[in-house]
N, C-alpha and C positions, 0 to 999 in steps of 0.2 A: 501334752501337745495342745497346743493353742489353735481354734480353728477360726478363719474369716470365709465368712459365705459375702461376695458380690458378685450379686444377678444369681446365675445358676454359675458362676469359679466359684470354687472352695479351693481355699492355700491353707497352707500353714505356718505361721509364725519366721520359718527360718528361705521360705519361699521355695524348699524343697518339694518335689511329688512326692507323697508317704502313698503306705495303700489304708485308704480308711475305709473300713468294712461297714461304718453305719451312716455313712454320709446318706444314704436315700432317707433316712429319719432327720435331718436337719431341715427346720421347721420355718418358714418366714416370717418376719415379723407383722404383724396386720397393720392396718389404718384403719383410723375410724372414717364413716364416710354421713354419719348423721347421726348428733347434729352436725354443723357444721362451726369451725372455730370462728368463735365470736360470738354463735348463732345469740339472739334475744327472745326474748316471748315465746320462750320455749313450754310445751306442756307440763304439769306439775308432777307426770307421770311420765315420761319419756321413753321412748323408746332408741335405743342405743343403737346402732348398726355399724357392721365393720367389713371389710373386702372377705371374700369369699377366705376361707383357710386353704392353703397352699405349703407342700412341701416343697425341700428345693428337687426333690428326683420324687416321682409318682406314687412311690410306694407308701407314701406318708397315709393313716386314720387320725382323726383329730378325736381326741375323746374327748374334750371342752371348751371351750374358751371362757377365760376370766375375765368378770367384768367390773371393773372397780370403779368406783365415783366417789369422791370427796367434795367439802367445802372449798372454796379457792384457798382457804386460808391452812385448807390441810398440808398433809404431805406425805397421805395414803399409806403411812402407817399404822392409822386406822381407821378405814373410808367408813363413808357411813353407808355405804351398800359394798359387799363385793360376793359374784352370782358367778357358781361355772356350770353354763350350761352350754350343750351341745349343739351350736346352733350362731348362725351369723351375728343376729340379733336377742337382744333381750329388753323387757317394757319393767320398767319400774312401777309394783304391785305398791307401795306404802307415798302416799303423793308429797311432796318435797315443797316446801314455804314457796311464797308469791317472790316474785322479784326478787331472788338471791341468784349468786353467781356458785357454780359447781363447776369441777373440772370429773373430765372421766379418762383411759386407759384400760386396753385390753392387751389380750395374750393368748396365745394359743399353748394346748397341750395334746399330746398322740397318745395314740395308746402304751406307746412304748417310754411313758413321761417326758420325752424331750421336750423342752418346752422353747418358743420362741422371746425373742426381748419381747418390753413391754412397747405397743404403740407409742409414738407422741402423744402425748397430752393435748386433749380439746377440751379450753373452758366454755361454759355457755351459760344463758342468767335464763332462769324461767319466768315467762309470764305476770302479770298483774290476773286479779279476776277478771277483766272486763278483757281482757285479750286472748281468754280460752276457755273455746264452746265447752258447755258443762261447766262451770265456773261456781259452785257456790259462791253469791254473793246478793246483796240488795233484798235479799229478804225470798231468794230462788235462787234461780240457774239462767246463766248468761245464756243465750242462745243467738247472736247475731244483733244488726242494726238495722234500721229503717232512716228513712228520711220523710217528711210529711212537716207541710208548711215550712218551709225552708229552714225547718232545724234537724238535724240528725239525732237518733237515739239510736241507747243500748237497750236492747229487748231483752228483759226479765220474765222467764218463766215458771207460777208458782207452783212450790210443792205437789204432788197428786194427793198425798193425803189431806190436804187443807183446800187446795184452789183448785180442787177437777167436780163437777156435778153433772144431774142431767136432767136439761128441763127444755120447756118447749123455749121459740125465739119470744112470741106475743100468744098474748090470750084470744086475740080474735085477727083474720086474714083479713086484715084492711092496710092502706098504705101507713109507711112509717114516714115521714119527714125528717130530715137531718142527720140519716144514719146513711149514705152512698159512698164514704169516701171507699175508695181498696188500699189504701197504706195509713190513716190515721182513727186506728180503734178506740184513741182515746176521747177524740170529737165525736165516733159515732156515739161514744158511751154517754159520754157526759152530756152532751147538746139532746138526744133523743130518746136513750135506752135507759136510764136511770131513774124507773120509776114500776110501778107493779103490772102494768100492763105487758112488759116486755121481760118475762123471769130470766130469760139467759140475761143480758146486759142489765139487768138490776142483782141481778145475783152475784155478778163480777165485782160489781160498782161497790158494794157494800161489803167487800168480804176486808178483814184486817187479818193479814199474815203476817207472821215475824216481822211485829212492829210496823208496818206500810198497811195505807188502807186508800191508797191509790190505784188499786186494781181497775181491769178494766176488759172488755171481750174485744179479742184481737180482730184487724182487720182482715179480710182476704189474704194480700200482698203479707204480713205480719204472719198467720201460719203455713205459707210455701216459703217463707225465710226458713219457719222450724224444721220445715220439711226437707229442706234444701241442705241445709245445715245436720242432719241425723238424725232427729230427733225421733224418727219413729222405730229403733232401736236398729239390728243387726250389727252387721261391718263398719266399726267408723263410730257407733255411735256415742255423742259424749256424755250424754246423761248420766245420773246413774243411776244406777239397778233400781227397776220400780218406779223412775219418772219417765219414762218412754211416753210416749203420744202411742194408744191403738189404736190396731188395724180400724178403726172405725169413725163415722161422722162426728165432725165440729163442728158449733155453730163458728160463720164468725159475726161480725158487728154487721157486715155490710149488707144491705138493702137488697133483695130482689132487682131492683129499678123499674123493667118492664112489666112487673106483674106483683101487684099490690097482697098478694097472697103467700108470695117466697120471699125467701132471706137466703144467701150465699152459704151453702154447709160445704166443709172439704173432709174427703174422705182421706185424711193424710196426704194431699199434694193433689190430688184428683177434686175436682170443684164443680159441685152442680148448686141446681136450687132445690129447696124443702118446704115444703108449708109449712109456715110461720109454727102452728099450732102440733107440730111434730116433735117429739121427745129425742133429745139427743144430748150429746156430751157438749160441756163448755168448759175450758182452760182457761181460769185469770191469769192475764200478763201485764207487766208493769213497764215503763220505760224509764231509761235515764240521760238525760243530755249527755253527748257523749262533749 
């Protein structure tokens, strides 16, 4: 017997009423709901999401959903991910090339194995590095853009093991000149801090990471983008494991202003002043004209 489920009718093939004794197990087909078709600049790790699982009569248990993703040029006879897990959504654990196009399809299955069609197919192209936060790339990790003298950049964050230290801002609390911008840490660096009086900004200024030795000690405005952006780990965040910003003080570039003895430290997104001559963490970052 041949069955068509539309909506909540169930017929059967000759348009007869039969009595079918397992139609409460006939399964709906899902949609995906994210990404979305088309979608671009999608993360290199995705996470999939599809309409809740739905029987056509109540008594439906979903015991998985399959989640399949192929190359566009596949034809998911044998994707290069396919995951049943129990659950609406699933986040792709092995991260998939920059800028390719993928398509995905799910399905549902009960406990009783009936299984639903597969969704339509959603293609989607992921990402470049410079278009998702956590980005390995430039010699670090994407983390957002700034603007400062009328050009925009991409803010590069180095490694922890290579570009994290902790040293005071200057050697003695007196005024610094040319270090007040809040969004251009590469002026305060280079124009002011680039020299031994100043260990945090000489120590940024001098370091060479994976090949780049244009480091430099972010501005104010530059580590509440990190902030803003994840960076201090939990829900969300796109680091990875081990480059997080701690719970604790940064210097950044920018100047005290009114008081020739502090320099601007954030406490991950919270911003006070320090004396200059105060031991704390410093984060090289690099920029890239976007």
């Amino acid at each position: 017997m041949a069955i068509k489920v539309t909506g909540t009718t169930v017929i059967n093939d000759s348009r007869e009423f039969e009595n079918i004794s397992d139609v409460d197990q006939v399964v709906r087909k899902p949609t995906i709901t994210s990404p979305t078709a088309a979608e671009t600049d999608v993360d290199t790790t995705p996470t999939i999401t599809g309409s809740e699982y739905s029987a056509v009569f109540a008594n439906g248990t979903r015991d998985y959903r399959e989640f399949q993703i192929d190359l566009a040029s596949g034809d998911f006879s044998s994707p290069i991910v396919s995951e049943q897990v129990n659950a609406d959504s699933f986040t792709v654990s092995s991260a998939f090339s920059f800028e390719t196009e993928h398509k995905v399809r799910i399905r549902d299955v009960d406990t009783n194995g009936v299984t639903s069609e597969f969704s339509d197919v959603v293609s989607f192209t992921t990402g470049g590095p410079l278009d998702i936060l956590g980005s390995s790339t430039c010699g670090g990790f994407y983390m957002g853009t700034i603007c400062a003298a009328s050009t925009c950049y991409y803010l590069i964050v180095a490694p922890n093991a290579t570009g994290c230290n902790c040293c005071a801002w200057k050697t003695s609390l007196t005024p610094t000149s040319g270090a007040d911008s809040f969004v251009d840490g590469f002026a305060n660096t280079y124009t002011a801090l680039n020299n031994s009086t100043h260990p945090a900004g000489n120590w940024a200024a001098t370091r060479t990471i994976n090949g780049f030795s244009d480091w430099y000690l972010p501005a104010r405005s530059e580590i509440e983008v990190f902030y803003n952006n994840g960076g201090g780990g939990g829900a969300g965040d796109p680091l990875p494991s081990g480059e997080d910003f701690l719970e604790a003080l940064y210097w950044s570039s920018t100047h005290g202003l009114d008081n020739s003895g502090d320099a601007v430290c954030l406490e991950f997104g919270f911003a006070t002043r320090i004396s200059k001559g105060s031991q704390r963490r410093v984060r090289a970052v690099r920029r890239v004209p976007v």
